[in-house]
Structure formats: structure tokens, C-alpha cells
ZAGUTI-415357 format. One record per residue (C-alpha): residue number from 1; x, y, z. Coordinates in nm, 2 decimals. Example, Ala and Ser with C-alpha at 12.3 -4.5 7.8 and 13.67 -1.06 7.14 Angstrom:
<recs>
  pos       x       y       z
    1    1.23   -0.45    0.78
    2    1.37   -0.11    0.71
</recs>
This chain:
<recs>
  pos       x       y       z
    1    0.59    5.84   -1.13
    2    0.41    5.53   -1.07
    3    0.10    5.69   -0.94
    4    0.09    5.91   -1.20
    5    0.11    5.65   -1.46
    6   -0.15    5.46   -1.32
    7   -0.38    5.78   -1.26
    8   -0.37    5.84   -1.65
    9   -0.40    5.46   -1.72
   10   -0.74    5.52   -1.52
   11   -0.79    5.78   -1.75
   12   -0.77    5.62   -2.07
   13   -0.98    5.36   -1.96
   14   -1.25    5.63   -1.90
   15   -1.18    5.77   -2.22
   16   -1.22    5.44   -2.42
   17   -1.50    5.36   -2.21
   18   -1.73    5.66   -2.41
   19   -1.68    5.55   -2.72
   20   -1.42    5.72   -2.92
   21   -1.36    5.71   -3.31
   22   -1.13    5.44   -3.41
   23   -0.81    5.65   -3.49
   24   -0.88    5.82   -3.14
   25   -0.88    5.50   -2.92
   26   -0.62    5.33   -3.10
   27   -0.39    5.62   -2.98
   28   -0.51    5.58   -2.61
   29   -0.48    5.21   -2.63
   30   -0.15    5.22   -2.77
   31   -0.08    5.48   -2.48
   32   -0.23    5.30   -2.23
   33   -0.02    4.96   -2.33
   34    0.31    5.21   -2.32
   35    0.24    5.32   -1.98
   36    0.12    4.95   -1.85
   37    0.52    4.85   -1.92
   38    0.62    5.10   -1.75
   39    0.43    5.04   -1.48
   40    0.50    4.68   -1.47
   41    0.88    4.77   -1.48
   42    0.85    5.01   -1.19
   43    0.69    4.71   -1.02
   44    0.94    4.48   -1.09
   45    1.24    4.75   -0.95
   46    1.01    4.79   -0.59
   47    0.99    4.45   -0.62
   48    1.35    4.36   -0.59
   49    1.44    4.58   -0.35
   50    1.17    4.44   -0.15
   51    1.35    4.11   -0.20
   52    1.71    4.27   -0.13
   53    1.60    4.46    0.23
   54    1.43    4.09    0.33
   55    1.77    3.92    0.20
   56    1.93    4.21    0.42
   57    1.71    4.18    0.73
   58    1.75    3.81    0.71
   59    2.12    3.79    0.72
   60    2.13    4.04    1.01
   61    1.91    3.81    1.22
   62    2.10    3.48    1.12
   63    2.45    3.65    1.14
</recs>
């Protein structure tokens, strides 16, 4: 999902890039700020399971 989501955001950035009409990059903008949270959340979940399997691997060593 992430990939995809940043694939499109790559997209959108192309697309405002040309020079839409006003309505139309609104719409991508407000899309592309949509998907940019969701990216960031998806980060944030990989993230701490990152952190977790370190916490994990850490405790295994010590213990």
C-alpha cells in the first residue's frame, strides 16, 4: 500500500507540475495531502515495529 501511495503521490506531483486549472490542482493537492498522512502513518506503524523487534533482540541478548 505504501508504494502505491507514494507512486501516485509522484504522480500528482507530475500532474501539478504542468499546470493545471485551479479547481483541478486543488483536487490533486488535496489528494496528494490525503495520501501524504497516510503515508506518514504507515511510517510510523514500520516504525514501531522496528523499535519493538530491536527491544526484542535486545532483551534476548541481555537475558
Amino acid at each position: 500500500m505504501l508504494e502505491k501511495d507514494i507512486k501516485r503521490l509522484e504522480e500528482i506531483a507530475a500532474l501539478l507540475e504542468q499546470g493545471k486549472t485551479l479547481d483541478e490542482s486543488l483536487k490533486l493537492y488535496e489528494e496528494g495531502v490525503k495520501l501524504a498522512k497516510l503515508c506518514l502513518q504507515e511510517l510510523e506503524k514500520a516504525k514501531g515495529k522496528i523499535v519493538m523487534i530491536k527491544k526484542q533482540f535486545e532483551e534476548e541478548e541481555n537475558g
